[in-house]
N, C-alpha and C positions, 0 to 999 in steps of 0.2 A: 338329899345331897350326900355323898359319899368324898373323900378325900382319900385318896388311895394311889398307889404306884402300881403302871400298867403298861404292858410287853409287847411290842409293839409285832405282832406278827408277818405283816404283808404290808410290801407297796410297790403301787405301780405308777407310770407315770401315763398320766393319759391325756394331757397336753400341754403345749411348749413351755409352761410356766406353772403346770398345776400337777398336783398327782395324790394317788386317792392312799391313804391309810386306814389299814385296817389294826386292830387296837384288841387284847383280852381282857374284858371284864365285863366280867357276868353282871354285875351291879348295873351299870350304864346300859348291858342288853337287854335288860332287862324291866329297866323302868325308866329310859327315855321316851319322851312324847315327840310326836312330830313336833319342830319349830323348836325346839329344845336343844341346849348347847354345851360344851366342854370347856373348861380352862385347865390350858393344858400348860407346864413349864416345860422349857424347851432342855434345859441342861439342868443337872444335880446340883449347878452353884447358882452364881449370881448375876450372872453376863449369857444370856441379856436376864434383866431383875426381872421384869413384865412376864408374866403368862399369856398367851394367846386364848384368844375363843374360836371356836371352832364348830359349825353347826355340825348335830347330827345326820348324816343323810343314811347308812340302816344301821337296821339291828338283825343279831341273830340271836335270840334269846336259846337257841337249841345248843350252839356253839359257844355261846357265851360271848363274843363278841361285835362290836361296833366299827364305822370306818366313818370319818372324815374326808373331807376335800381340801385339799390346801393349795393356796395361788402362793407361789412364790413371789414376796413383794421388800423383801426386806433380809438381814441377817440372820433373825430365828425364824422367820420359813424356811431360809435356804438350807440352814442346820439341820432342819425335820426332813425338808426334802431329801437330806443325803442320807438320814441315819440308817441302819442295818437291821434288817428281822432279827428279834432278840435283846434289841434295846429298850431300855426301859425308861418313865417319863413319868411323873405326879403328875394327877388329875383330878380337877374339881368339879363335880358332874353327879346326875343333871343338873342346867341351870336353866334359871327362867321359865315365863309362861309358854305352853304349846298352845300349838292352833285347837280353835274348838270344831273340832269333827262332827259333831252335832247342827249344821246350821241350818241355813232356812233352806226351803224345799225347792229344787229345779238342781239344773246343772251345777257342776263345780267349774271354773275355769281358773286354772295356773297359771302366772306371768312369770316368766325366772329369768333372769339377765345373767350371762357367765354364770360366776362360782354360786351365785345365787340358787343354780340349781340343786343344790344342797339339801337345804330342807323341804322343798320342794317335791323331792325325789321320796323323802322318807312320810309326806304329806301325803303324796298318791298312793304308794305304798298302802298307807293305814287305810285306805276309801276304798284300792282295791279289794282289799282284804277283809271291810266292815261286810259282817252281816246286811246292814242297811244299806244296798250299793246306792251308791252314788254315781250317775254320770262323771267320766271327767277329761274336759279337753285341756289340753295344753300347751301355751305357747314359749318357744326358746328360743330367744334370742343373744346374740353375739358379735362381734366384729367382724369375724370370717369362721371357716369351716372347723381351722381347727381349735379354735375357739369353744367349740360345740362340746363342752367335755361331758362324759358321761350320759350324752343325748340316748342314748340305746337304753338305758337304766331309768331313762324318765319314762319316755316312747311307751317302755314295754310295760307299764304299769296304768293307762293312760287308755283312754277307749279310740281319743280323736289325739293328733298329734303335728303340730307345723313348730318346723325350723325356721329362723329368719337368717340373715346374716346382712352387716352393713354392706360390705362387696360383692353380695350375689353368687357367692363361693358353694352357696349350700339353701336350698330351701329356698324361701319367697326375700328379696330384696327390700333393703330399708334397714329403719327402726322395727323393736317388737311393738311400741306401742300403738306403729301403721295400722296393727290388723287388728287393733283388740275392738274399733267399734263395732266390726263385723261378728267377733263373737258374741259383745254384748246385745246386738239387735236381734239376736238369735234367742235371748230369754236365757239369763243365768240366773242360779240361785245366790251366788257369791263370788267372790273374787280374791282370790289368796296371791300374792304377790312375793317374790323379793331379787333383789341386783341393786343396780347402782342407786342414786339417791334420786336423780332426776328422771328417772324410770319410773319409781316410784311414783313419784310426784305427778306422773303422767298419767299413771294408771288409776289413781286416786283422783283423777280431775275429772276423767272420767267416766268412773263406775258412780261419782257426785253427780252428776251428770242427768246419769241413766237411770239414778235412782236404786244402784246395787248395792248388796253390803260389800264394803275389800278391807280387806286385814295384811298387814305387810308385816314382814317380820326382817329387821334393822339391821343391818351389817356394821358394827362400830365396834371402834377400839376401847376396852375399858380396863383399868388398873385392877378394881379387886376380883371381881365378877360376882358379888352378893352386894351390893346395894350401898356399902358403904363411904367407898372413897367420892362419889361423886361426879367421876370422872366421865361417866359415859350420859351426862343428861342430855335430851332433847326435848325442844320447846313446844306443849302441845296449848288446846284450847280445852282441854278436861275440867270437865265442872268437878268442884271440891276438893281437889289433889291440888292443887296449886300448879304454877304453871311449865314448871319443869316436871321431867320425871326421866327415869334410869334407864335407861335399854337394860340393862341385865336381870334387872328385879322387875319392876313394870312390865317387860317387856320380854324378847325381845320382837315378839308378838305385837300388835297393836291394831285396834282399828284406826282405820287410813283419814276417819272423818276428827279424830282428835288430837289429831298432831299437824300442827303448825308451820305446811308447806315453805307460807312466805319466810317467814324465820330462818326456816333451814337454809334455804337459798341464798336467804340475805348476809347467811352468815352469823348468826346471832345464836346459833346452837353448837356446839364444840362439833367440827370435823373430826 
């Protein structure tokens, strides 16, 4: 992990609420994993006090540089959203566990919901790019079209590729998690996941199901982003760890068979 102040090169905005930054630092391009994440502080002071996380979605190790995704949801998104090529921002990074690229043998299938597509993107990435290819299809789903951010940047990395959209704006109609028994009755090796909570929860029900492995990687709010404030636990069923554990330290990785759907749903795990 590095702790360091980094120059915010590029951003675009690539849809009605999101827009992608691109970031200089050789450290972060160069030894982030897939599923691996930033905390990033939004201003030099203290307002807002919180750091954001922010997954990786690439790197360019040549250039020295990395980009995030950012959904505009609050104040210090909207702050990142406006700032200027040349602004500068402390960053605490990388964090967390990546996905293990190593897994078991057949296909790879993607599930990414919106901003989810994130690590996602830097996921396929690394498969395309492994000597040991891996098949890999992937599903995107969203609310509508333009919702779809950064679809071209998954797509193109990706052998097989379906949009979904709730209003039929774009790609096949529904939920994404309509079409995923069809890809699992096709024979996956695994299932890599991330978007909303109940997405998850869906994909995870079932790839339990079908007898798949799925690994979701957590979209959550957390105070320090190294394991100590506490703030980002959720409630799993892991043997020996006890029964909570951190999205930031733990995580933000996980297999999907040891975290504690009902809980989350019920409420019983910090939102």
């Amino acid at each position: 992990m590095h702790a360091q102040t980094v120059r915010l090169i590029h951003l675009k905005q690539v849809g009605p609420d999101c827009h992608l930054l691109k970031f200089d630092c050789p450290e972060v391009a160069n030894q982030a994993r897939p599923g691996q994440f930033v905390h990033l502080r939004v201003t030099a002071g203290c307002d807002p006090l919180l750091r954001r996380p922010f997954s990786v979605m690439r790197t360019n190790p040549a250039e020295g540089s990395f980009e995030v995704l950012v959904r505009v949801v609050g104040r210090g998104t909207e702050m990142l959203a406006q700032s200027q090529p040349g602004s500068e921002f402390h960053v605490l990074g990388p964090l967390g566990n990546p996905f293990e690229l190593s897994g078991p043998e057949g296909d790879v299938v993607l599930v990414a919901g919106g901003v989810g597509v994130a690590p996602l993107i830097f996921l396929a990435t690394a498969l395309h790019e492994s000597e040991r290819h891996r098949y890999v299809r992937a599903l995107f789903g969203a609310g509508t079209e333009d919702d779809l951010c950064c679809w071209l940047e998954l797509s193109g990395v990706c052998d097989e590729f379906t949009a979904v959209t709730e209003d039929g704006s774009a790609g096949e109609t529904g939920l994404v998690t309509d079409f995923l028994p069809e890809q699992l009755d096709r024979g996956a090796g695994c299932v890599y996941a991330c978007g909303p909570r109940a997405m998850l929860a869906e994909v995870a029900r079932q790839c339990q199901a079908a007898a798949v492995p799925c690994f979701v990687s957590l979209e959550q709010w957390m105070g320090c982003g190294v394991g100590a404030c506490l703030g980002c636990v959720i409630p799993t069923r892991a043997s020996g760890v006890g029964r909570y554990q951190r999205v930031c330290k733990d995580g933000p990785v996980f297999d999907a068979a040891v975290i504690d759907w009902e809980a989350m749903r019920g409420g019983c795990g910090p939102g």
